[in-house]
C-alpha positions as a Python dict, from the first residue, in 0.01 Angstrom:
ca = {
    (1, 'X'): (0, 0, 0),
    (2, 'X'): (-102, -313, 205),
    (3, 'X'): (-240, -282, 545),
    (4, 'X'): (45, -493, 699),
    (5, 'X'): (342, -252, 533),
    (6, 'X'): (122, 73, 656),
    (7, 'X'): (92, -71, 1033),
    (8, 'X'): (539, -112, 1000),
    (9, 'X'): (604, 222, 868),
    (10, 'X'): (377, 331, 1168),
    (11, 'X'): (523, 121, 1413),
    (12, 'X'): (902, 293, 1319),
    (13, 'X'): (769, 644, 1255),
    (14, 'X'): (622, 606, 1586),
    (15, 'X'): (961, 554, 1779),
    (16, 'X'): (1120, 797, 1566),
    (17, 'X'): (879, 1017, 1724),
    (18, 'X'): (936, 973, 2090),
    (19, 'X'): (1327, 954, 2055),
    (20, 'X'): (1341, 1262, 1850),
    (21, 'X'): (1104, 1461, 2084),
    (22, 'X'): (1311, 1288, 2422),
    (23, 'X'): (1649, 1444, 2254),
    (24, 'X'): (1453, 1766, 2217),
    (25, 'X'): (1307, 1847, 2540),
    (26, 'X'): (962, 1867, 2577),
    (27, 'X'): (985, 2258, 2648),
    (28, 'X'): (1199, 2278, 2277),
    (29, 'X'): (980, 2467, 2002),
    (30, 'X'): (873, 2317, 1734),
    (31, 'X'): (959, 2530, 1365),
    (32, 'X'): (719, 2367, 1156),
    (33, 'X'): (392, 2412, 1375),
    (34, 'X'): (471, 2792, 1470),
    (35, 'X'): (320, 2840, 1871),
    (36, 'X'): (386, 2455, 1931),
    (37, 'X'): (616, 2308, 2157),
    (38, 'X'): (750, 1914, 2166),
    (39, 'X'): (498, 1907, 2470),
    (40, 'X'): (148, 2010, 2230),
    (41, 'X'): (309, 1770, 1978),
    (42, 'X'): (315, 1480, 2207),
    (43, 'X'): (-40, 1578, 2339),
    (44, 'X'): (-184, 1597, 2072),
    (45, 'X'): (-8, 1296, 1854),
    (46, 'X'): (-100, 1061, 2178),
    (47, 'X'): (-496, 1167, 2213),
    (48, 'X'): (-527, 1082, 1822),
    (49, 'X'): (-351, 790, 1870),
    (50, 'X'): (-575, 681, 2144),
    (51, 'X'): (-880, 800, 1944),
    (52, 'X'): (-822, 582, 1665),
    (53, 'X'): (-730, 272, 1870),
    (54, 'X'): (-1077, 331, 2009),
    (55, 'X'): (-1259, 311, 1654),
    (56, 'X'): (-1097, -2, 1542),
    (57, 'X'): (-1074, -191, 1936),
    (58, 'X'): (-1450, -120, 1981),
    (59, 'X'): (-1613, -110, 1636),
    (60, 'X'): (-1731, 245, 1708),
    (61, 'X'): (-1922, 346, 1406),
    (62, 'X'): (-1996, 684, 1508),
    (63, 'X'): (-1729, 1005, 1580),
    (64, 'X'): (-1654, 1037, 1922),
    (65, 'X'): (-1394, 1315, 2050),
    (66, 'X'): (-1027, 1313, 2115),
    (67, 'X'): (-904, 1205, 2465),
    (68, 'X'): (-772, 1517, 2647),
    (69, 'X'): (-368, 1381, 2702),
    (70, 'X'): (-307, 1383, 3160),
    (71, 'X'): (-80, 1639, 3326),
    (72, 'X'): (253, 1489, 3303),
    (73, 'X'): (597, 1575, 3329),
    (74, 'X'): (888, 1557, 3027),
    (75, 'X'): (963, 1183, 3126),
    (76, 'X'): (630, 1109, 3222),
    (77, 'X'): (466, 1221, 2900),
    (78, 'X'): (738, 1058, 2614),
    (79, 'X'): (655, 753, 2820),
    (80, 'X'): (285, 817, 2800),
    (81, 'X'): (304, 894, 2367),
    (82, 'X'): (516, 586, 2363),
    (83, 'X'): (235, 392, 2537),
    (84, 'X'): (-44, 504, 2326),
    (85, 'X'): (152, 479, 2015),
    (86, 'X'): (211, 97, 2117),
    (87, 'X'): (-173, 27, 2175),
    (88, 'X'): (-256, 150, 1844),
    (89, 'X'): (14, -87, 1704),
    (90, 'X'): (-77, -330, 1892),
    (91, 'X'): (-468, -284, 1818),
    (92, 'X'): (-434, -231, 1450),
    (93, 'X'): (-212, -591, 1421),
    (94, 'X'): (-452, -753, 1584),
    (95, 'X'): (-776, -633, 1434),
    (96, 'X'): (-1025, -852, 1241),
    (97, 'X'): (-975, -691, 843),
    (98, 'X'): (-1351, -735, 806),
    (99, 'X'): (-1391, -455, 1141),
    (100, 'X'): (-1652, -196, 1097),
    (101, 'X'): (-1571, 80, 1244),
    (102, 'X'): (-1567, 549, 1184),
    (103, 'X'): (-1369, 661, 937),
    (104, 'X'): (-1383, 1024, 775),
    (105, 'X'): (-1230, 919, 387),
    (106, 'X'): (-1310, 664, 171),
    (107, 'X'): (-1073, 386, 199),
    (108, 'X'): (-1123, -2, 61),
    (109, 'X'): (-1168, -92, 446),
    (110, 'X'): (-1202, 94, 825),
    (111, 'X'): (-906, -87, 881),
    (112, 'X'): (-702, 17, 575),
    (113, 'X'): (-789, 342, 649),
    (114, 'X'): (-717, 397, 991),
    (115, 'X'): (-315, 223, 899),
    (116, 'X'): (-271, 434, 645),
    (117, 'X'): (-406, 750, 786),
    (118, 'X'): (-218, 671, 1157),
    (119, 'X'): (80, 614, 966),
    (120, 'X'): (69, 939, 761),
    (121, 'X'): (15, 1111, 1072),
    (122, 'X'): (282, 999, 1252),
    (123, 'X'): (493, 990, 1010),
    (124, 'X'): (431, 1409, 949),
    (125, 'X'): (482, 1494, 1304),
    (126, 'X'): (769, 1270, 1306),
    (127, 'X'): (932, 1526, 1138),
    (128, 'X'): (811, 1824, 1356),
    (129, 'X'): (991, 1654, 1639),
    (130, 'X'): (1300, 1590, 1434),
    (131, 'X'): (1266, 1993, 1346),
    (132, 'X'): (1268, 2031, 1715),
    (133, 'X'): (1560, 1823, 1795),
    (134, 'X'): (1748, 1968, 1468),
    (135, 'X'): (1915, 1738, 1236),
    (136, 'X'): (1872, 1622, 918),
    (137, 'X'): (1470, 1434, 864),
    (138, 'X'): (1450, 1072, 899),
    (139, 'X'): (1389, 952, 501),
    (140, 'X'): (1081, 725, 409),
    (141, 'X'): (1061, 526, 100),
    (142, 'X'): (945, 654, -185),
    (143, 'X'): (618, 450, -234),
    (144, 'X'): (499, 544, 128),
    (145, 'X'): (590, 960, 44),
    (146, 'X'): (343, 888, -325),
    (147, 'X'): (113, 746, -113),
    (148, 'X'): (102, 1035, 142),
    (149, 'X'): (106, 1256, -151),
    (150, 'X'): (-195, 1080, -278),
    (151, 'X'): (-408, 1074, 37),
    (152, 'X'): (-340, 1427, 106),
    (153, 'X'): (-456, 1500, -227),
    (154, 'X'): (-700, 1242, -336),
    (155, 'X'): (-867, 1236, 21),
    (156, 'X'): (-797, 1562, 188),
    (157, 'X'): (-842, 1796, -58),
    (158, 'X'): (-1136, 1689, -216),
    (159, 'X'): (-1342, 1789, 63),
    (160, 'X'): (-1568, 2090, 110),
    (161, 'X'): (-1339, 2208, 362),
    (162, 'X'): (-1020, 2239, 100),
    (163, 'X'): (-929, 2657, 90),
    (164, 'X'): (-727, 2590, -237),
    (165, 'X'): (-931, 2792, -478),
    (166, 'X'): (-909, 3024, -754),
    (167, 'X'): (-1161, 3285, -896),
    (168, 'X'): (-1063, 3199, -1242),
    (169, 'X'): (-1022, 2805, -1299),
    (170, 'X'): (-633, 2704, -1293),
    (171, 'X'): (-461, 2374, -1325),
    (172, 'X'): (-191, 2284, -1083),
    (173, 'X'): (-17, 1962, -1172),
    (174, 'X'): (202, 1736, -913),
    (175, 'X'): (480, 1513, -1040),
    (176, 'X'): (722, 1296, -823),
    (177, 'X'): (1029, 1221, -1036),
    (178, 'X'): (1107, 897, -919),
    (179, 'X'): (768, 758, -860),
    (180, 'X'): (503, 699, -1217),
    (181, 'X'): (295, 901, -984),
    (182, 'X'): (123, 1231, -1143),
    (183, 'X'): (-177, 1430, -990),
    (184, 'X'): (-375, 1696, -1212),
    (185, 'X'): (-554, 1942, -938),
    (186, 'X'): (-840, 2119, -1114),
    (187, 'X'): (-864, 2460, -921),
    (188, 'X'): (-1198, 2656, -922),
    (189, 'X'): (-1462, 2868, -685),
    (190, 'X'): (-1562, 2507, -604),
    (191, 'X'): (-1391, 2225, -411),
    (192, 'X'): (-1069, 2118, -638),
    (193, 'X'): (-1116, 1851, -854),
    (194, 'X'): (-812, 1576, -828),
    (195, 'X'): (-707, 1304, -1057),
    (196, 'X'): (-473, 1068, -1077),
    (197, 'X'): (-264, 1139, -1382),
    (198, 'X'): (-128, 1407, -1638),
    (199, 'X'): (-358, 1431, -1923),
    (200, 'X'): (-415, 1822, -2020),
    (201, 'X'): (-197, 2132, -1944),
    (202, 'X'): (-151, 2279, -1669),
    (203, 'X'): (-78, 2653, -1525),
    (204, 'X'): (185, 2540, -1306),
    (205, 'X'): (356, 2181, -1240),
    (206, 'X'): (552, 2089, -922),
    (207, 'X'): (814, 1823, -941),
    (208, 'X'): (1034, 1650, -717),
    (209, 'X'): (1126, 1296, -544),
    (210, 'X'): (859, 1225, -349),
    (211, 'X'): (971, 1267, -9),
    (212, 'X'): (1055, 1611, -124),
    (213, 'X'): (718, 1656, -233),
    (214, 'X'): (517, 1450, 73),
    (215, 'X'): (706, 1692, 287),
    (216, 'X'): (659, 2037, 114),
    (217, 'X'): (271, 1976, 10),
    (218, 'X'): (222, 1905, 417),
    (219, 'X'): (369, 2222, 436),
    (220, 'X'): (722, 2080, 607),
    (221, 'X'): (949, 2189, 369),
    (222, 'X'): (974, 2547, 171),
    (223, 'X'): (747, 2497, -156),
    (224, 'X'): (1125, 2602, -326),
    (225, 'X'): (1212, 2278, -194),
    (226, 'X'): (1044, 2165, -532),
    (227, 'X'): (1073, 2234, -890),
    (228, 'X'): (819, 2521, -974),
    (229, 'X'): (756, 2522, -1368),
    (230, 'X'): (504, 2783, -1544),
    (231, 'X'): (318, 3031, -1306),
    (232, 'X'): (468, 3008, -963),
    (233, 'X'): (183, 3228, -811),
    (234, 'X'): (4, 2834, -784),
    (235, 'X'): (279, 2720, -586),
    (236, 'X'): (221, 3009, -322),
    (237, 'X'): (-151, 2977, -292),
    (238, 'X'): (-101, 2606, -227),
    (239, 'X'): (173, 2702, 48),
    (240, 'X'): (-95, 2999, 184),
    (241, 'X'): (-380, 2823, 195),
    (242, 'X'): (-349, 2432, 155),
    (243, 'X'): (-340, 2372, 554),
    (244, 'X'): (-593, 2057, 680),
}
């Protein structure tokens, strides 16, 4: 997706946020991050927001940790998540495209990278405050829930750090049904191996539209949210153990 579209859909997911979390009380619980309230949600959601700004406002090329979020109250601290969600707007419009800067996956630019991965992070725990409120989910468009898909996939989980494994080597395939999007997940002892595509066969395929599947591969949605063909024991490791 371009840069420009990315910084939108964060922009919107952004306010989506903060009027969801405002309807639910910043004391409400929050069902998909068990032992979270709207509060830790907002904390959190504004110090990364503020942490990225940083990166791409000051050309920081090395990590640098997370801004604690101040002692506020429920009014005080929607308007302080709303604030730091409009600098990184603001700060990501604005940048130079050619601005070196930290990132942690590979990405055609820092500043690709940090739209895309802002706006896939909002756009996730804008639907643990809409959980919180209760409701039906805000719906994003197809392309941006493939291209979630693929950058939890492509870029997540082909690091070290990925806990989806198997002792004997599985295939787990991904298909959104109305995307021509397809990911083959190579399961092992060793760090998945992901492609793009559908070439082989596979143990077990999930299927779905792709904000079904964005939504129940970031583990915000049952994995029965999805269709579960061949050897559904896949589909619960991935629920079990495919947390980032």
């Amino acid at each position: 997706m371009e840069t420009a579209a990315l910084i939108e859909i964060l922009d919107r997911e952004g306010r989506l946020l903060a009027a969801a979390a405002a309807e639910a009380g910043v004391d409400a619980p929050v069902p998909t991050c068990p032992g979270w309230r709207v509060r830790d949600l907002l904390e959190h959601l504004g110090g990364v927001h503020l942490w990225a700004t940083r990166f791409v406002a000051e050309g920081l090329t090395e990590r640098v940790p997370a801004p604690a979020a101040p002692e506020l109250d429920a009014a005080g601290l929607v308007a302080w998540y709303r604030e730091c969600h409009r600098a990184l707007v603001d700060t990501l419009t604005a940048a130079d495209p050619e601005v070196k800067c930290f990132t942690f996956l590979p990405a055609p630019s820092p500043l690709e990278f940090w739209a895309r991965r802002q706006a896939h992070e909002t756009a996730v725990h804008r639907v643990d405050a809409e959980a919180a409120r209760g409701g039906d989910f805000s719906r994003c468009t197809p392309e941006f829930a493939a291209d979630g898909v693929d950058e939890l996939l492509i870029g997540f989980h082909s690091l070290a750090r990925s806990r989806v494994r198997t002792e004997v080597p599985r295939t787990l395939r991904v298909s959104a049904s109305d995307r021509d999007a397809v990911w083959t997940i190579r399961l092992s002892e060793d760090v998945p191996r992901i492609e793009r595509g559908g070439e082989g066969a596979a143990d077990c395929e999930l299927g779905g539209p792709a904000h079904d599947l964005y939504l129940a591969l970031w583990n915000r949605l049952p994995i029965t949210a999805l269709s579960v063909a061949g050897d559904a024991e896949l589909a619960t490791l991935w629920r079990e153990r495919s947390g980032v």
